[in-house]
VOPAGU-2260 file (C-alpha; in pm, 1 decimal, decimal comma):
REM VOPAGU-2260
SITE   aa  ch    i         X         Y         Z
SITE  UNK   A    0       0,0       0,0       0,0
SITE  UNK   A    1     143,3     302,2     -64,5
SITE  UNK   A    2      42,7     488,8     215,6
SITE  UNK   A    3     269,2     250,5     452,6
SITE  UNK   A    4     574,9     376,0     244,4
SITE  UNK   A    5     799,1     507,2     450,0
SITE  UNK   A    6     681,5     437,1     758,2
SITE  UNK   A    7     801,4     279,4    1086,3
SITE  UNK   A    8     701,8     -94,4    1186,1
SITE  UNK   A    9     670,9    -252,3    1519,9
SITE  UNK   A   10     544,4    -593,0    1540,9
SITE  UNK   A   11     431,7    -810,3    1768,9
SITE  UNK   A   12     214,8    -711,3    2059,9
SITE  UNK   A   13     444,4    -550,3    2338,2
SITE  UNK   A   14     623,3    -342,7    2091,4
SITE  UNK   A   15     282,0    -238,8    1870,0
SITE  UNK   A   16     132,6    -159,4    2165,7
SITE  UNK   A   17     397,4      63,3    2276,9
SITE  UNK   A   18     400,7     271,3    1919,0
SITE  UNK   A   19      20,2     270,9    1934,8
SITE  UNK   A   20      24,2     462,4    2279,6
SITE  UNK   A   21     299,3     648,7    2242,4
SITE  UNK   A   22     136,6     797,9    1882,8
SITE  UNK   A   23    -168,2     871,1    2135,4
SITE  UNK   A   24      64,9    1085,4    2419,6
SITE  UNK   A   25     222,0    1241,5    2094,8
SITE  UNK   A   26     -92,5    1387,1    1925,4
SITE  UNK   A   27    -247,4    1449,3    2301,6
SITE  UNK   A   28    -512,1    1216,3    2285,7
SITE  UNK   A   29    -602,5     934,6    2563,5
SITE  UNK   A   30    -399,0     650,8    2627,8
SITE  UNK   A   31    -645,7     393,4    2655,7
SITE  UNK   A   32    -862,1     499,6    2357,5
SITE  UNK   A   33    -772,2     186,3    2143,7
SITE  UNK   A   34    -729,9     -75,2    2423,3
SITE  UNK   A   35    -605,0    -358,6    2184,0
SITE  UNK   A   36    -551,4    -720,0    2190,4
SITE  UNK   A   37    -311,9    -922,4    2067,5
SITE  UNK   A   38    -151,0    -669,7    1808,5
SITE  UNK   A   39      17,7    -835,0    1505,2
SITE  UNK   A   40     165,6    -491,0    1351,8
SITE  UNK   A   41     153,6    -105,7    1443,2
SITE  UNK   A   42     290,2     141,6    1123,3
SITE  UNK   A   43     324,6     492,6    1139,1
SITE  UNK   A   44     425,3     729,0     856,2
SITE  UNK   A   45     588,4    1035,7     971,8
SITE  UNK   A   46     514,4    1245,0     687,6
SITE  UNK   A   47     147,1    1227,4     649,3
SITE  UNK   A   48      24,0    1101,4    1000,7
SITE  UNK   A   49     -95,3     768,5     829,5
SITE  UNK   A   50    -128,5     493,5    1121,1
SITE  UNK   A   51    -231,0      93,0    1094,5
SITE  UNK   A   52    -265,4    -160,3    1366,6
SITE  UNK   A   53    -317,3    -485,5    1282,0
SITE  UNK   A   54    -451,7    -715,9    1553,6
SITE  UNK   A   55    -524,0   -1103,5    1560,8
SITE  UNK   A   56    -904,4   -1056,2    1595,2
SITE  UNK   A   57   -1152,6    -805,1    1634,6
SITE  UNK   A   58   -1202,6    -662,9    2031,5
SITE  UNK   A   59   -1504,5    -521,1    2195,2
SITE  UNK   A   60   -1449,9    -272,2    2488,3
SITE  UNK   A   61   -1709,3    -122,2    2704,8
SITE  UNK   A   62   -1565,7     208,8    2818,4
SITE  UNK   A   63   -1757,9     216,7    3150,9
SITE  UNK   A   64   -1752,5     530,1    3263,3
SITE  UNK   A   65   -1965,5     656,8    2983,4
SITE  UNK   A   66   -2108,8     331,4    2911,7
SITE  UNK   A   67   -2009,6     324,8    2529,1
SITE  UNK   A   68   -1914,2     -41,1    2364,4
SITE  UNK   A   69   -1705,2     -21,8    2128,8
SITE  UNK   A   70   -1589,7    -218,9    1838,0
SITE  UNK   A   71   -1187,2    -275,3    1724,3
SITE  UNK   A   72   -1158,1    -448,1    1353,8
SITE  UNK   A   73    -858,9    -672,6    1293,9
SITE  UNK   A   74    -729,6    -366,8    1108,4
SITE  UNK   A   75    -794,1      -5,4    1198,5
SITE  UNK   A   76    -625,4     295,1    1007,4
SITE  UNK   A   77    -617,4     633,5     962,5
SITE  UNK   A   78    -429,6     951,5     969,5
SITE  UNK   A   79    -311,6    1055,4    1386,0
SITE  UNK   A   80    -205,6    1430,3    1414,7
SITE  UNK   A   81    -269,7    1693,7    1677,7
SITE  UNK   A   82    -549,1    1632,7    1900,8
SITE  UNK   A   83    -721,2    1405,6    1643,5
SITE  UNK   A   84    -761,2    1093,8    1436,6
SITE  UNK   A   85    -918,0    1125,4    1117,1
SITE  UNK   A   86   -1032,0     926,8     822,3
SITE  UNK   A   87   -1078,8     662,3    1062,7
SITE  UNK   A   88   -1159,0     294,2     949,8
SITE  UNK   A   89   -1188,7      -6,6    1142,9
SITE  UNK   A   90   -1362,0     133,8    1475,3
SITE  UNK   A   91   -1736,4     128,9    1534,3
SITE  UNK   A   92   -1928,4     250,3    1866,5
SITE  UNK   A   93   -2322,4      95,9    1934,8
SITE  UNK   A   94   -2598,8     318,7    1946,4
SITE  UNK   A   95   -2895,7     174,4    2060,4
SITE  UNK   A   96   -2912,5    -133,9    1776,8
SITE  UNK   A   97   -2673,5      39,3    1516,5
SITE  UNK   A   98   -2254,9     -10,0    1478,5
SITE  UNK   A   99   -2218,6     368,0    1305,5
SITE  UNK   A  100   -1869,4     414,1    1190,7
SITE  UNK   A  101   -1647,1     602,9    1387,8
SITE  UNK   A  102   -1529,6     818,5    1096,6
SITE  UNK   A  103   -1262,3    1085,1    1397,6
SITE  UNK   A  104   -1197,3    1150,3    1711,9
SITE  UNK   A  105   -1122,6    1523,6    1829,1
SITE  UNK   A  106   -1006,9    1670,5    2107,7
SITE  UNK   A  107   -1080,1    2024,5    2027,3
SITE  UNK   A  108    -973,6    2202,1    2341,0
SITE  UNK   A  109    -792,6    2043,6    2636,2
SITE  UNK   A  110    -896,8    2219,3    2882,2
SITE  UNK   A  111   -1270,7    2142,6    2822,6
SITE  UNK   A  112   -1181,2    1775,7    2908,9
SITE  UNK   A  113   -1412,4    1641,0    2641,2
SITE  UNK   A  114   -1360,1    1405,3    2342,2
SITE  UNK   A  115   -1597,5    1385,8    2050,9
SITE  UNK   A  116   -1629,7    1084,2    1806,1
SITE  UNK   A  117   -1752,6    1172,5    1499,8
SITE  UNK   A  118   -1940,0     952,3    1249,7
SITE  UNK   A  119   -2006,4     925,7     844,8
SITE  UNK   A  120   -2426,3     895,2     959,9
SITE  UNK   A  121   -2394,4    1294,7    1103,7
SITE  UNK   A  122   -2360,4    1130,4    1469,4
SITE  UNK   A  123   -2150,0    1353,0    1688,4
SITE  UNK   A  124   -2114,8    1205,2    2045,2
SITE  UNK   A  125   -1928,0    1386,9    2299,0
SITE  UNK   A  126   -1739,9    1273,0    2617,3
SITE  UNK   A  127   -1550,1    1340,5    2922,2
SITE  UNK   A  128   -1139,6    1234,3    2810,7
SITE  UNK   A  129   -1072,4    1083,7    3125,9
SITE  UNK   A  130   -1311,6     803,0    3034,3
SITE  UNK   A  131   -1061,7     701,7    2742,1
SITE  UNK   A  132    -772,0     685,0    2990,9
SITE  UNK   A  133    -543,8     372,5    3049,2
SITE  UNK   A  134    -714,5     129,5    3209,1
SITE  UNK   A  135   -1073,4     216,3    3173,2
């Protein structure tokens, strides 16, 4: 694909894992917004802020605090740059009966403490950051 060339390659699961949370930290988004399992390959390209992980099998997480299940293909990309993650594939959050595609995820302001996910059906949700932390 020509939108991994270039890029840097960790695989296996303790060392896609730590590219995948240290991309987060960089671009000042939650650590524990893609709690994966069992990661294959994490790529990033520099350049254009183009990111893949590539996990053994898709995960479902409830984030509890807001109570929000979400869904983790075996692949997710998309393009990681300040405070957001656009152009999103591969992550889908349940609303009511409905998977919407999570299309970004934007932390506009900081110090507002709020995340919004943003889909391709219009559907804006918005939430406190801390509930994306490590661990939740």
């Amino acid at each position: 694909m020509a939108e991994k060339e270039g890029g840097i390659v960790k695989k296996g699961h303790e060392e896609g894992l730590k590219l995948a949370t240290a991309l987060l930290l960089e671009s000042e988004l939650p650590s524990g917004l893609l709690p994966l399992a069992n990661v294959i390959e994490v790529g990033y390209v520099k350049t254009t802020g183009y990111m893949w992980i590539v996990q053994e099998k898709k995960v479902e997480h409830e984030f509890k605090m807001v109570s929000k299940l979400v869904s983790y293909d075996k692949e997710i990309h998309g393009y990681i740059g300040n405070k957001r993650i656009k152009k999103l594939k591969g992550v889908k959050a349940k609303e009511l009966i409905v998977w919407p595609p999570v299309s970004e995820i934007v932390v506009e302001d900081p110090a507002s403490g709020k995340i919004q996910f943003k889909s391709l059906a219009g559907i804006t949700k918005t939430f406190p950051v801390e509930a994306f932390a490590a661990g939740q």
